[in-house]
C-alpha positions as semicolon CSV with decimal commas, in nm:
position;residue;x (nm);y (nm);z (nm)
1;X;2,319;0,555;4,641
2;X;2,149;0,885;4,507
3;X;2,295;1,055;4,218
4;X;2,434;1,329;4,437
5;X;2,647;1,122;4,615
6;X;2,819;0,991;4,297
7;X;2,860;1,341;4,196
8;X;3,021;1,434;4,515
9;X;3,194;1,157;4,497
10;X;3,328;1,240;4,203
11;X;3,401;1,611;4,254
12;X;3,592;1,485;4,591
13;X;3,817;1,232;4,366
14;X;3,902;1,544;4,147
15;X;4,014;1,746;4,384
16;X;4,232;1,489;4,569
17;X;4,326;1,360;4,244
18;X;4,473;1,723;4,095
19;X;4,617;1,807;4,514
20;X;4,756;1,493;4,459
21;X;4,953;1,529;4,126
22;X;5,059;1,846;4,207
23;X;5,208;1,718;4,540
24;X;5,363;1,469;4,353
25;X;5,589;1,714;4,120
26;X;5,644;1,905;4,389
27;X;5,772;1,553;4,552
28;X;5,981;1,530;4,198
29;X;6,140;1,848;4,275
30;X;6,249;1,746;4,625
31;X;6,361;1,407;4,534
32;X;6,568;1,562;4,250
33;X;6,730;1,824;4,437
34;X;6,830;1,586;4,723
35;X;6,850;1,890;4,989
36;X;6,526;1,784;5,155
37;X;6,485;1,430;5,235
38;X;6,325;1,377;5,531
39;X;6,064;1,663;5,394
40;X;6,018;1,476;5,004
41;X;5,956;1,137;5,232
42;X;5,684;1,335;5,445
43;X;5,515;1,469;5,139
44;X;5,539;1,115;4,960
45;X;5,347;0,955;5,258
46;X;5,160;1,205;5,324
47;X;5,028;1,172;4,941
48;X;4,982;0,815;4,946
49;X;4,777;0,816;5,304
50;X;4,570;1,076;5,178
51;X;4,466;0,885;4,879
52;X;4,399;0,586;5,081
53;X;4,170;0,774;5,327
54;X;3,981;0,893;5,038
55;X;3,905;0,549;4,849
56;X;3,846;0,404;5,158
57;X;3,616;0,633;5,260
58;X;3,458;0,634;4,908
59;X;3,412;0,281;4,926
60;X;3,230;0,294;5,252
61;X;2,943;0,425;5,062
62;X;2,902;0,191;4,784
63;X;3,064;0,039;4,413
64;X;2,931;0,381;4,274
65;X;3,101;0,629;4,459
66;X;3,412;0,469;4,454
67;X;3,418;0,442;4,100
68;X;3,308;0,745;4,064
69;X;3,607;0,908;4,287
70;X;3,839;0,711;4,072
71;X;3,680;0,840;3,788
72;X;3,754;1,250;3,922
73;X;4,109;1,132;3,974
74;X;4,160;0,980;3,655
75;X;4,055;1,268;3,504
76;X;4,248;1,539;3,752
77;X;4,560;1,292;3,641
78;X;4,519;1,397;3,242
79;X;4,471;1,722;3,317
80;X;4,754;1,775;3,560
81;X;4,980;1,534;3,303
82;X;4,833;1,764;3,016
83;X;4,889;2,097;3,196
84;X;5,283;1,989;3,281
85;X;5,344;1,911;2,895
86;X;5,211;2,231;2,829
87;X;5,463;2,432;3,033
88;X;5,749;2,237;2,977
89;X;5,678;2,250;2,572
């Protein structure tokens, strides 16, 4: 795989990565509330699936762009996890 692959690669883990945190409080806030149910369980599949789709697909193309994606979500998981801190400090 080229280098621009990996790159996009990694770019597309970012962006499911942060979509995916921030579904995931959102998720928090549904669960916790306890008003929407059947809504927090479509969001909570709909996260996981997503993910899935995405590695998969990632790892159609090779070890390097699927490391690479899990790279852009690692790092879209501090900064999500760092940006929450933040606001609640």
């Amino acid at each position: 795989m080229n280098a621009v692959s990996v790159v996009i690669a990694g770019v597309a883990g970012f962006v499911c990565g942060f979509a995916f945190f921030r579904a995931l409080a959102a998720n928090v806030a549904l669960y916790v509330s306890g008003q929407a149910k059947g809504r927090a369980i479509a969001v909570h599949v709909l996260r996981l699936a997503g993910v899935g789709v995405l590695f998969f697909a990632a790892a159609q193309f090779g070890a390097a762009p699927l490391l690479a994606t899990l790279v852009g979500f690692l790092i879209a998981r501090a900064v999500t996890t760092r940006k929450k801190k933040e606001e609640t400090a």
